[in-house]
C-alpha positions as CSV (number, residue, x, y, z in Angstrom):
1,X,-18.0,35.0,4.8
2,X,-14.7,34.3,6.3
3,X,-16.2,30.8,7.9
4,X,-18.0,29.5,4.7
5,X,-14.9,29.9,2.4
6,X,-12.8,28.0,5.1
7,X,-16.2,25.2,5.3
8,X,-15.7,25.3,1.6
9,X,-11.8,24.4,1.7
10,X,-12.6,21.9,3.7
11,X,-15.3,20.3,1.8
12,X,-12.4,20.7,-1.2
13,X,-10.1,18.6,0.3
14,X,-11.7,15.9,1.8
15,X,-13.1,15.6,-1.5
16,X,-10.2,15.7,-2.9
17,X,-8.8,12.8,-0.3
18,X,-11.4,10.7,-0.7
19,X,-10.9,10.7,-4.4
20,X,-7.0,10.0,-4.0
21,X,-7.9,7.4,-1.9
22,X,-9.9,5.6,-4.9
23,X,-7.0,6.6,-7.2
24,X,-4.6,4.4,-5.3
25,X,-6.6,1.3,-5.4
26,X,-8.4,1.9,-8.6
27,X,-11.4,0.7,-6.9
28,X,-13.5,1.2,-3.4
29,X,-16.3,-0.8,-2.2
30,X,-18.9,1.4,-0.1
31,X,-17.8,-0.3,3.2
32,X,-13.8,1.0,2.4
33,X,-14.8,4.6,1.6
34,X,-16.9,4.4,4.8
35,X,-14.0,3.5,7.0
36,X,-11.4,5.6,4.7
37,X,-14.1,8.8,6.1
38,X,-13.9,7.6,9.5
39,X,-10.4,6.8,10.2
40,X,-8.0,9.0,7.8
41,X,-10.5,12.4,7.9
42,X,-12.4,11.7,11.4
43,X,-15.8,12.4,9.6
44,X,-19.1,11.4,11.7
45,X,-21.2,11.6,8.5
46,X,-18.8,8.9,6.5
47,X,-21.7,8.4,3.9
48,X,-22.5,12.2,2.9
49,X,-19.2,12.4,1.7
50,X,-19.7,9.8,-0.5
51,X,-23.3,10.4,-1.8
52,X,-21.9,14.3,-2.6
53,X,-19.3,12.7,-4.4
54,X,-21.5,10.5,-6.3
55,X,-23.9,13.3,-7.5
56,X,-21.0,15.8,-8.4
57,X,-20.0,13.0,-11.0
58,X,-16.9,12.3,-9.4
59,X,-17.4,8.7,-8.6
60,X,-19.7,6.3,-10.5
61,X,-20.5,2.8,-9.6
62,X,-19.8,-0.8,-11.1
63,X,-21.9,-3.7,-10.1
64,X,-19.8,-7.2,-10.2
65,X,-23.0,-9.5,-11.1
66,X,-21.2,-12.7,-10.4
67,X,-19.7,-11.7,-6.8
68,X,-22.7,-9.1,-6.1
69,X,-20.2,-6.5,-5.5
70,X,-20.8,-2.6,-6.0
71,X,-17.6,-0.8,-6.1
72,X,-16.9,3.4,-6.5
73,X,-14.3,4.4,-9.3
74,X,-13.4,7.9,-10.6
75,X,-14.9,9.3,-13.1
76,X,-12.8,11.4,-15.7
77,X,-14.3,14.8,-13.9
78,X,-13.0,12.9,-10.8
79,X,-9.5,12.6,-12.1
80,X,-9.4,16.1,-13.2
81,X,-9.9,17.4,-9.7
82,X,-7.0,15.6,-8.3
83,X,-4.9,16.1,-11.4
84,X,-3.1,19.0,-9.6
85,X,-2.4,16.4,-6.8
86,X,-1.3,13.2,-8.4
87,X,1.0,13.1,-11.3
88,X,0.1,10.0,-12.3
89,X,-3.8,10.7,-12.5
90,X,-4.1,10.6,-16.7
91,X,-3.1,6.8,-16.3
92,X,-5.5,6.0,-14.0
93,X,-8.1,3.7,-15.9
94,X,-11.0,1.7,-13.9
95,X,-11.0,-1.9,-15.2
96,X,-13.8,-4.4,-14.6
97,X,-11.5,-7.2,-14.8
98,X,-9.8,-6.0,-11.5
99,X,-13.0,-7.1,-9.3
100,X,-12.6,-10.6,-9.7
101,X,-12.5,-12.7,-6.9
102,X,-9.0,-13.3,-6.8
103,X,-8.4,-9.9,-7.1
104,X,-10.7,-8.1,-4.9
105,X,-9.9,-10.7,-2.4
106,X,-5.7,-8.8,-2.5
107,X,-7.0,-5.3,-2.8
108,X,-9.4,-6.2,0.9
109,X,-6.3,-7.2,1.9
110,X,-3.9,-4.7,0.7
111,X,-6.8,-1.7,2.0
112,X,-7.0,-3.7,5.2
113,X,-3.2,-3.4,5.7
114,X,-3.4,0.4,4.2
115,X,-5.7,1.5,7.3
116,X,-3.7,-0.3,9.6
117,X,-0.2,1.0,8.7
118,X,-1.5,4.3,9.1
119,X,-2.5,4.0,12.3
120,X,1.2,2.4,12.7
121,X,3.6,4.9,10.8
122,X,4.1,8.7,9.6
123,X,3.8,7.5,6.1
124,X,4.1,10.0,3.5
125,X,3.3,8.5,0.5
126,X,1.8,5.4,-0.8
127,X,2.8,4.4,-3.8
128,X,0.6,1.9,-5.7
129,X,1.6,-1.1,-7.6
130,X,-0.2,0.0,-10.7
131,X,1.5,3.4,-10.4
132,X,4.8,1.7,-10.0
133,X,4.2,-0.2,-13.6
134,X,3.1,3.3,-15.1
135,X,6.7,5.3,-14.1
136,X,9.0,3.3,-16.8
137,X,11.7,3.2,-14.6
138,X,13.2,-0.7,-15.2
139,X,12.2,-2.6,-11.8
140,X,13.4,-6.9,-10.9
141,X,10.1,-7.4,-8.8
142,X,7.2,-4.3,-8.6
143,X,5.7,-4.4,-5.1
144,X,2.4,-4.5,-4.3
145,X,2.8,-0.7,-3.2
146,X,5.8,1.4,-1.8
147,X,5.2,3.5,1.4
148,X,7.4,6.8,2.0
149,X,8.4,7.5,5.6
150,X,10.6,10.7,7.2
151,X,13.6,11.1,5.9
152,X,13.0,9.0,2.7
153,X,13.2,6.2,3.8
154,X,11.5,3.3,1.7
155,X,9.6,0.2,2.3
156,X,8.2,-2.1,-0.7
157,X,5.0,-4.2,0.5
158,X,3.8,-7.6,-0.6
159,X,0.7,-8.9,0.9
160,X,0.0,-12.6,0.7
161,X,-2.9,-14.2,0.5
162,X,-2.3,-17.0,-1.5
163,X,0.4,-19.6,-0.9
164,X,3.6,-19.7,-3.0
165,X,6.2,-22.5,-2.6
166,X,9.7,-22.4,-1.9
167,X,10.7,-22.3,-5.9
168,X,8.5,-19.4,-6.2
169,X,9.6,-17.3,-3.0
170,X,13.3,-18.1,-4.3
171,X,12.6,-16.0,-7.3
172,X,11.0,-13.2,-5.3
173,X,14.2,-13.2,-3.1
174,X,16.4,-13.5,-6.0
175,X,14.8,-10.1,-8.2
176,X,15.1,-8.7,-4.2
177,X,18.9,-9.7,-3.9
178,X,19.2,-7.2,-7.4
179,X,16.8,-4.4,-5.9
180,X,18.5,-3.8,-2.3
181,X,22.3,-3.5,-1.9
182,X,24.1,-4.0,1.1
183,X,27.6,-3.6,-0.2
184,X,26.4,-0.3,-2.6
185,X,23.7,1.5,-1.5
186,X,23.4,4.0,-3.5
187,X,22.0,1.2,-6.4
188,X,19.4,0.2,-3.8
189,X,15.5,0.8,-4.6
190,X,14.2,0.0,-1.0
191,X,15.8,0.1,2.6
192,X,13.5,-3.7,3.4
193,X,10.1,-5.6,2.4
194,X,7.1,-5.7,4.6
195,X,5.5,-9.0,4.1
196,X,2.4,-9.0,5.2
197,X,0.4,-12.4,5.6
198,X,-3.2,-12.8,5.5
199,X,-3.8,-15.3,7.6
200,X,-1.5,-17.4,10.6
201,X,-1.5,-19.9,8.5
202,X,-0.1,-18.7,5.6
203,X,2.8,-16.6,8.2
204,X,4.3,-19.3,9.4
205,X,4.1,-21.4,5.8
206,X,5.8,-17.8,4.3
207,X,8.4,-17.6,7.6
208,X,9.6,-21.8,7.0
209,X,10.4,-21.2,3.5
210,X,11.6,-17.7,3.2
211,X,14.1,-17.3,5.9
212,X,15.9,-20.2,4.8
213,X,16.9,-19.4,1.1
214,X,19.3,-16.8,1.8
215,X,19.6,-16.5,5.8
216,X,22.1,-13.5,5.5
217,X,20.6,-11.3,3.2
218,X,16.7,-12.2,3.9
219,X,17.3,-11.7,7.6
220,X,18.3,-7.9,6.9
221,X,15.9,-7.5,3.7
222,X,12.5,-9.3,5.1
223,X,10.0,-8.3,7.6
224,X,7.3,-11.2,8.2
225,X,3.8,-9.8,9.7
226,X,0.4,-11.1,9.4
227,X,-3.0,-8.5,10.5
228,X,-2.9,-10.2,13.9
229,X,0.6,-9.3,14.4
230,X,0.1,-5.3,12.3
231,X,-2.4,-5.1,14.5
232,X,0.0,-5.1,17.6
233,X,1.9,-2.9,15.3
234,X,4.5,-6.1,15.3
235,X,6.3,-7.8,12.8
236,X,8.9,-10.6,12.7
237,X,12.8,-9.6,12.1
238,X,15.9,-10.2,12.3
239,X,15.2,-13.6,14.1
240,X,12.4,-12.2,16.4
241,X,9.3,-10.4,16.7
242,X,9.8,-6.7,17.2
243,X,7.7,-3.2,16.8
244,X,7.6,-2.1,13.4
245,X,9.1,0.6,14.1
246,X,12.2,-0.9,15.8
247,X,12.7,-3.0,12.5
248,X,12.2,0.0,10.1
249,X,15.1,1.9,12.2
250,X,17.2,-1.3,12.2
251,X,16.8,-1.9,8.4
252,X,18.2,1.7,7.9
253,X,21.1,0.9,10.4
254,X,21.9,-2.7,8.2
255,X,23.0,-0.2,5.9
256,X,26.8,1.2,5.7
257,X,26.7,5.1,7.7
258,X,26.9,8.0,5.8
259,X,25.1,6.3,2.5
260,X,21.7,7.2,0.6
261,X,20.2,5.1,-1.2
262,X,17.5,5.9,-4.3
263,X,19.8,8.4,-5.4
């Protein structure tokens, strides 16, 4: 008895995982939930998972004719079961229009950089950009996600994978500049921004233009990566390439002692 009600726990919560991790994207394609199963729960049978999600009516499927994409999405039974888990789960709505290509080309690249900064960090939450539009509080620029580390600590992410020009990253530093506050802390949202590039190419376009708009405050504010880099669990800052790790403690440091910020 005692080892089929802790099997069944267990089947529960990866359940339950698996379903969050659809939650934060809005969307999965097979191959994501596949690697999701592998890498976050260790599974060795990645596809019953998802096949006993499927025929519990948790998950359904979407086909994108144009792009001949299949792609999982909850299922209203499927946000009741993690209502306990995420606050935000009655706002969660699967839209069609999200698996465009421009759009399903970011979210590979944002679940690319998910799996990878896991692997990287002790992250405790991942917040989602569409979450972060759904909480009302007034925001200059909403990140592509937020990730929570120990100690609440704070980290806005942007992934690029198109280009923007040196007009259009002075406005992203600009709503920055009014988001994270050197001088008083306590008004600051994040302690930095993890950029993280695509491609090479579009790193070193992102690290000419950005770094020279506002040298003081982007050199304390900005860390540059692309996958290569994340990868190496590397990242550009504070005029050199560092561990991520070293950067996220030295972000925290640019700040005065004794301060909180988000408070």
């Amino acid at each position: 008895m005692r080892r089929g009600r802790i099997a069944q726990e267990e089947q529960t919560y990866r359940i339950g995982m698996l379903l969050r991790f659809i939650f934060i994207f809005r969307y999965a394609t097979r191959e994501q939930l596949i690697s999701f199963a592998r890498e976050r729960l260790k599974l060795s049978y990645q596809r019953w998972l998802i096949e006993h999600s499927f025929k519990q009516g948790f998950i359904n499927t979407y086909h994108e004719q144009g792009l001949n994409l299949k792609v999982y999405h909850l299922t209203q039974k499927g946000k009741r079961f993690i209502s306990s888990y995420e606050t935000f789960g009655p706002y969660y709505r699967f839209d069609h229009r999200h698996t465009g290509l421009n759009t399903f080309e970011h979210q590979k690249a944002v679940v690319e950089s998910y799996f990878l900064l896991y692997k990287l960090l002790d992250i405790k939450q991942w917040i989602p950009e569409w979450v972060l539009k759904a909480d009302g509080r007034p925001r200059e620029k909403i990140p592509d996600g937020v990730i929570v580390l120990p100690g609440k600590t704070e980290i806005a992410l942007e992934v690029e994978t198109w280009y923007k020009d040196r007009g259009t990253w002075g406005v992203v530093v600009a709503k920055y500049d009014r988001e994270i506050s050197y001088t008083m802390p306590e008004y600051s949202r994040y302690h930095a921004v993890l950029i993280i590039a695509y491609s090479e190419f579009n790193y070193d376009g992102i690290k000419k233009r950005l770094f020279h708009l506002d040298p003081e405050f982007c050199k304390k504010a900005f860390m540059l990566t692309d996958l290569f880099l994340l990868m190496r669990g590397e990242c550009f800052y504070q005029d050199e390439v560092r561990q991520i790790k070293e950067a996220i403690d030295l972000a925290k440091k640019a700040f005065p002692p004794s301060t909180s910020i988000n408070e």
